[in-house]
C-alpha positions in Angstrom: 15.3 -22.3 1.6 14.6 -20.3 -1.7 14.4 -17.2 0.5 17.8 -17.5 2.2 19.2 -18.0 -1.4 17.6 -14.8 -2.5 18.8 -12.8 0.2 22.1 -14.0 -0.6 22.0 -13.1 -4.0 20.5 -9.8 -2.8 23.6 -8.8 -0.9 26.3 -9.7 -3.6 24.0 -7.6 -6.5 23.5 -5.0 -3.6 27.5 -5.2 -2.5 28.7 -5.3 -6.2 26.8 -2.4 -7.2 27.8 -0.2 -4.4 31.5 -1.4 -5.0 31.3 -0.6 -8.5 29.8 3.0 -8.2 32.5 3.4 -4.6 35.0 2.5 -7.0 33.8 5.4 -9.9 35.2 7.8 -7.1 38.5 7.7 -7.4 38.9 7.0 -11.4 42.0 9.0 -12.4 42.1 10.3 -16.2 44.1 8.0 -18.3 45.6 9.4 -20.9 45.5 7.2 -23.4 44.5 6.5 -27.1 42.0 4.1 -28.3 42.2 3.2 -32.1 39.1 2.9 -34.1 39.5 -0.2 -35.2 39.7 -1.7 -31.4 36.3 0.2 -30.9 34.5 -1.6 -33.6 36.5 -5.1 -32.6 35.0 -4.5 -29.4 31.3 -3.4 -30.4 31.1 -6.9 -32.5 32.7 -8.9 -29.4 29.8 -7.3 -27.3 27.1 -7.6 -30.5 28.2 -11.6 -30.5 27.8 -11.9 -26.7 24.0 -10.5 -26.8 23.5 -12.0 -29.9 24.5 -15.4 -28.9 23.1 -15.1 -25.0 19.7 -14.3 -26.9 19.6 -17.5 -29.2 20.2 -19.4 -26.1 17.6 -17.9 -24.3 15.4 -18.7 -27.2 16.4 -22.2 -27.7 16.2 -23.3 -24.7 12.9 -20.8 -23.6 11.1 -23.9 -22.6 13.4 -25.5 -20.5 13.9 -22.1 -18.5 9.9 -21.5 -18.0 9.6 -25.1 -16.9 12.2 -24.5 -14.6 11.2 -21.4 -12.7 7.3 -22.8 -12.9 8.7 -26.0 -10.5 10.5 -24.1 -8.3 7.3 -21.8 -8.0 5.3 -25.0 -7.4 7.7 -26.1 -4.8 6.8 -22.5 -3.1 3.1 -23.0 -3.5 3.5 -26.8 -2.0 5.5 -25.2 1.3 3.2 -22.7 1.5 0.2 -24.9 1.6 1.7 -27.5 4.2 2.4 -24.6 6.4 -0.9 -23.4 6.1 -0.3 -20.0 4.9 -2.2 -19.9 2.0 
């Protein structure tokens, strides 16, 4: 079950990324001004994203180790009732 899911969300990664770079082929220039001001309204939008993403993650680092250590078991178990390891 857990591989099928990982395949799947193989081919999406693998399809966005090669729709993204497709896409970078047929940019046309834009010519067109960007203020300073927007530049640095931007960079602390971004800043507070990564910021914000990364007290999360550290809150809640537990929680997310725990998780990916049961569905790891869960692998182990299968794998042991099939007889493969």
């Amino acid at each position: 079950m857990e591989d099928i899911f990982v395949k799947k969300i193989f081919k999406i990664l693998t399809s966005a990324y090669f729709s993204f770079w497709a896409s970078m082929l047929f940019v046309r220039d834009a010519n067109a001004y960007i203020d300073p001001s927007t530049t640095a309204m931007l960079t602390q939008i971004i800043a507070g994203i990564f910021i914000s993403l990364g007290l999360t993650i550290g809150i809640f680092r537990r929680k997310i180790i725990m998780f990916f250590q049961k569905i790891h078991v869960k692998i182990l178990q299968k794998k042991i009732e099939r007889g493969k390891l």
